[in-house]
Structures are given as C-alpha cells and as structure tokens.
N, CA, C and O of each residue as an XYZ file, in Angstrom:
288
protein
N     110.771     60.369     97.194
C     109.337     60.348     97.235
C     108.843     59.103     96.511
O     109.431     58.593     95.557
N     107.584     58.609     97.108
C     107.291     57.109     96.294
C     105.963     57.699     96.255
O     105.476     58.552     96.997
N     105.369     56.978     95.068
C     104.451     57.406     94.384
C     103.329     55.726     94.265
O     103.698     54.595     93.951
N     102.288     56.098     94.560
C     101.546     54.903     94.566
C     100.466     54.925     93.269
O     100.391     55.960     92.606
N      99.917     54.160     93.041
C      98.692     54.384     91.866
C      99.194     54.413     90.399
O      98.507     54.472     89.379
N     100.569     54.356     90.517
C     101.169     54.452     88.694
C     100.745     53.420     87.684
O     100.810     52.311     88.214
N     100.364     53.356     86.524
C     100.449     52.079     85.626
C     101.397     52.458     84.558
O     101.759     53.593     84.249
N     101.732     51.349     84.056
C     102.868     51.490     83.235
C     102.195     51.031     82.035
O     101.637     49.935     81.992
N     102.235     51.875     81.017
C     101.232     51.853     79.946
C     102.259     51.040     78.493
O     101.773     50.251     77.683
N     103.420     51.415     78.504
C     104.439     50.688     77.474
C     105.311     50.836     77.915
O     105.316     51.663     78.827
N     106.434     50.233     77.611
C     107.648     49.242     78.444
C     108.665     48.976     77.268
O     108.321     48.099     76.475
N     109.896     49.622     77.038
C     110.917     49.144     76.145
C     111.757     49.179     77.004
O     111.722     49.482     78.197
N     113.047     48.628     75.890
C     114.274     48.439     77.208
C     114.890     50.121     77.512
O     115.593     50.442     78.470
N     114.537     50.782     76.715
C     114.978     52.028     76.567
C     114.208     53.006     77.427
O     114.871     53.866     78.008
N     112.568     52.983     77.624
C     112.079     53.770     78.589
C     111.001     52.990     78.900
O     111.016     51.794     78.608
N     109.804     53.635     79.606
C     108.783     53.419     79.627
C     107.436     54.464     79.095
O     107.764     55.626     78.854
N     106.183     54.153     78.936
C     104.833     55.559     79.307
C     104.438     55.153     80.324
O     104.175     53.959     80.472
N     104.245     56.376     81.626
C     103.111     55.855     82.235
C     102.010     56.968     82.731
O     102.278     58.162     82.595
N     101.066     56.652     83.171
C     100.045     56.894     84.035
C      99.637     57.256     85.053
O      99.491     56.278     85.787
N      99.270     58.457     85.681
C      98.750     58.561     87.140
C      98.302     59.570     87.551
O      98.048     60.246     86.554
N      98.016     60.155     88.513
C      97.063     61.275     88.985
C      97.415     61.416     89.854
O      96.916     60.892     90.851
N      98.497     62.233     89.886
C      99.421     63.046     90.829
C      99.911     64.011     90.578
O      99.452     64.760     89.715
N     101.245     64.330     91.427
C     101.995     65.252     90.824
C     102.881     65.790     89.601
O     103.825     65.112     89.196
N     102.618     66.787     89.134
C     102.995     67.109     87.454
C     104.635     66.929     87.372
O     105.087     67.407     88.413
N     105.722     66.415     86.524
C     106.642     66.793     86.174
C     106.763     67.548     84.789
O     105.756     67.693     84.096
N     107.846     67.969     84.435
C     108.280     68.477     83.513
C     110.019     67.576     82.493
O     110.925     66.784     82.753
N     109.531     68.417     81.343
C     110.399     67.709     80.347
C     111.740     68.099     80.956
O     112.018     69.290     81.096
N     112.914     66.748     81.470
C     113.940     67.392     81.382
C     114.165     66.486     82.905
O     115.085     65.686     83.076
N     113.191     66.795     83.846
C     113.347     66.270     85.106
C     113.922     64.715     85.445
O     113.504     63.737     84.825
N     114.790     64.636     86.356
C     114.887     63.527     86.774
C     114.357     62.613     87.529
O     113.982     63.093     88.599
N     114.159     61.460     87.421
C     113.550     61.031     88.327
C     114.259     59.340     88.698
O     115.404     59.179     88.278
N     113.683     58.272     89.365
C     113.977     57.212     90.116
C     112.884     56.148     90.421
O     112.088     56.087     91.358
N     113.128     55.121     89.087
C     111.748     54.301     88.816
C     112.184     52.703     89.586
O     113.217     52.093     89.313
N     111.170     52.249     90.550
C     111.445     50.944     90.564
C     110.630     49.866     90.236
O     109.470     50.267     90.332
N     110.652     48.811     89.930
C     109.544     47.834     89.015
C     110.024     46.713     90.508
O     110.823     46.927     91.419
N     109.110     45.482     90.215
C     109.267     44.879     91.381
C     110.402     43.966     91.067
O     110.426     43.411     89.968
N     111.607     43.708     92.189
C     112.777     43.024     91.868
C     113.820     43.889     91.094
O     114.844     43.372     90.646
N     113.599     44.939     90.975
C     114.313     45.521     90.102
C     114.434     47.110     91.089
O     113.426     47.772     91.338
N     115.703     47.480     91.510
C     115.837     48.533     92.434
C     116.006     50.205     91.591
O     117.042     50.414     90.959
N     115.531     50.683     91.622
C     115.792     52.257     91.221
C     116.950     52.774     90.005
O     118.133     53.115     89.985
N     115.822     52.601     89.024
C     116.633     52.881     87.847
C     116.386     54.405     87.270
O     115.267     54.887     87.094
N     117.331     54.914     87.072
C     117.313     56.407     86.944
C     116.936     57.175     85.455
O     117.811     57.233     84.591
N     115.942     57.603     85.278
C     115.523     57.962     84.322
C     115.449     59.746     84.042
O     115.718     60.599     84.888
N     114.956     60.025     82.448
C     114.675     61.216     82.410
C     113.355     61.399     81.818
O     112.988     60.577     80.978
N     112.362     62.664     82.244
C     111.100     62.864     81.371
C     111.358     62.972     80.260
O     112.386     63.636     80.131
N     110.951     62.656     79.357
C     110.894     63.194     77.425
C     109.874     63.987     77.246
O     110.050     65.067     76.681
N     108.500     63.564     77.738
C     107.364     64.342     77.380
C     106.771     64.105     78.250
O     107.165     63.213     79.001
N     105.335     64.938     78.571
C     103.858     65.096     79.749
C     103.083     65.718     78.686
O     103.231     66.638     77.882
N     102.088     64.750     79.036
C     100.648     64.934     78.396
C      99.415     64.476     79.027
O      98.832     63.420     78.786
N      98.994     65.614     80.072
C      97.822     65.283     81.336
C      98.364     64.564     82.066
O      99.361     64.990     82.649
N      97.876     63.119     82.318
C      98.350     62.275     83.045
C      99.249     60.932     82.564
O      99.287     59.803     83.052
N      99.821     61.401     81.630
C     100.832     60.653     81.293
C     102.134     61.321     81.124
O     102.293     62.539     81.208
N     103.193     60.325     80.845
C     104.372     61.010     80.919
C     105.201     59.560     80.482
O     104.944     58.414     80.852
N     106.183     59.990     79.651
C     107.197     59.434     79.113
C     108.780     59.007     79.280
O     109.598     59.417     78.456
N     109.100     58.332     80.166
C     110.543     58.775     80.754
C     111.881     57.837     79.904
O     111.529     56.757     79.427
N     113.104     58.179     79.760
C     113.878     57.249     79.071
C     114.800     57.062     80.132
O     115.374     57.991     80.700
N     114.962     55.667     80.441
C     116.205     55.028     81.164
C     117.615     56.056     81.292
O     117.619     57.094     80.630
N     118.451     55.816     81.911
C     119.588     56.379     81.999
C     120.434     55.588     80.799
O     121.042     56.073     79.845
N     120.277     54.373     81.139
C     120.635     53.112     80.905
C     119.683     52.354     80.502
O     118.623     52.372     81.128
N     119.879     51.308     79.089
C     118.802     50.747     78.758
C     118.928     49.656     79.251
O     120.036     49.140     79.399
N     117.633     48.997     79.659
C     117.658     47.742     80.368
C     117.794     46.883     79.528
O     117.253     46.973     78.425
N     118.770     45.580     79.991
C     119.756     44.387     79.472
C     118.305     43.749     79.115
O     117.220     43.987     79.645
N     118.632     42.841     78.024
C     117.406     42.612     77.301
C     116.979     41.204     78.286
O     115.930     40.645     77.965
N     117.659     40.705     79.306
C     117.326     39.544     80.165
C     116.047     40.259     81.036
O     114.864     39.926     81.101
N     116.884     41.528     81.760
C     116.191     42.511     82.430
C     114.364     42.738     81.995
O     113.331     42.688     82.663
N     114.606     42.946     80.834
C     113.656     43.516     80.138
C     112.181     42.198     79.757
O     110.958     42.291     79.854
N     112.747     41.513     79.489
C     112.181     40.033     78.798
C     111.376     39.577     80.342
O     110.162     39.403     80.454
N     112.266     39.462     81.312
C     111.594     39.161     82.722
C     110.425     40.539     83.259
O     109.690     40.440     84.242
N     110.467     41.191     82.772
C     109.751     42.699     83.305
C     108.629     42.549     82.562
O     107.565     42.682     83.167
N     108.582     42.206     80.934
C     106.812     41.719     80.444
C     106.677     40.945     80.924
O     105.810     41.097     81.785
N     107.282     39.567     80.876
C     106.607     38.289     81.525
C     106.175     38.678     82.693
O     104.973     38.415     82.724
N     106.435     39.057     83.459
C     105.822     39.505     85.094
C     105.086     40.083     85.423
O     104.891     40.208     86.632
C-alpha cells in the first residue's frame, strides 16, 4: 500500500516522526518506508499519537545515506 500526503517531521539515521491523515497503525506494526532515491526500508512503529507516529529503521541508515536525505 502507498500512502500519499506524509511529512516527515524528524529524520535520524535510526528512525524517523511522521505525519498524516490516514490510516491508524499500531505500536509494534511493520511497515515499508521509501524516501526519494532510496528504495523501501523496513521499519517498525515505536509510538502513535493522533496523527503522528514514530517508526525505527530495521537497519540504521549509513551515515552517507543519511547526510544525503537532509540535504535533499
């Protein structure tokens, strides 16, 4: 499922927060994030709070990875 309208509110190499007004997940769930240039990185929820939500990488992104993802 792809999800349109998300913002990505903070950004470490370790997870992200983000934003949107959709469908609810829960703590625990998996999910499948892609940023642009960067293909489907597999994450987990930590927390939901309204319309935000917290997910941590599977894998933390390589700090090259990461460094190119603010700049952009």
């Amino acid at each position: 499922m792809e999800v349109a309208g998300v913002e990505v509110l903070d950004l470490s190499p370790a997870g992200c927060m983000l934003e949107w007004n959709g469908w609810r997940l829960k703590v625990e769930d998996r999910v499948r994030v892609s940023f642009p240039r960067l293909n489907n990185l597999s994450a987990s929820v930590l927390w939901t709070e309204e319309n935000r939500l917290a997910l941590m990488f599977a894998q933390p992104l390589h700090e090259a990875v990461y460094d190119h993802l603010v700049k952009g």
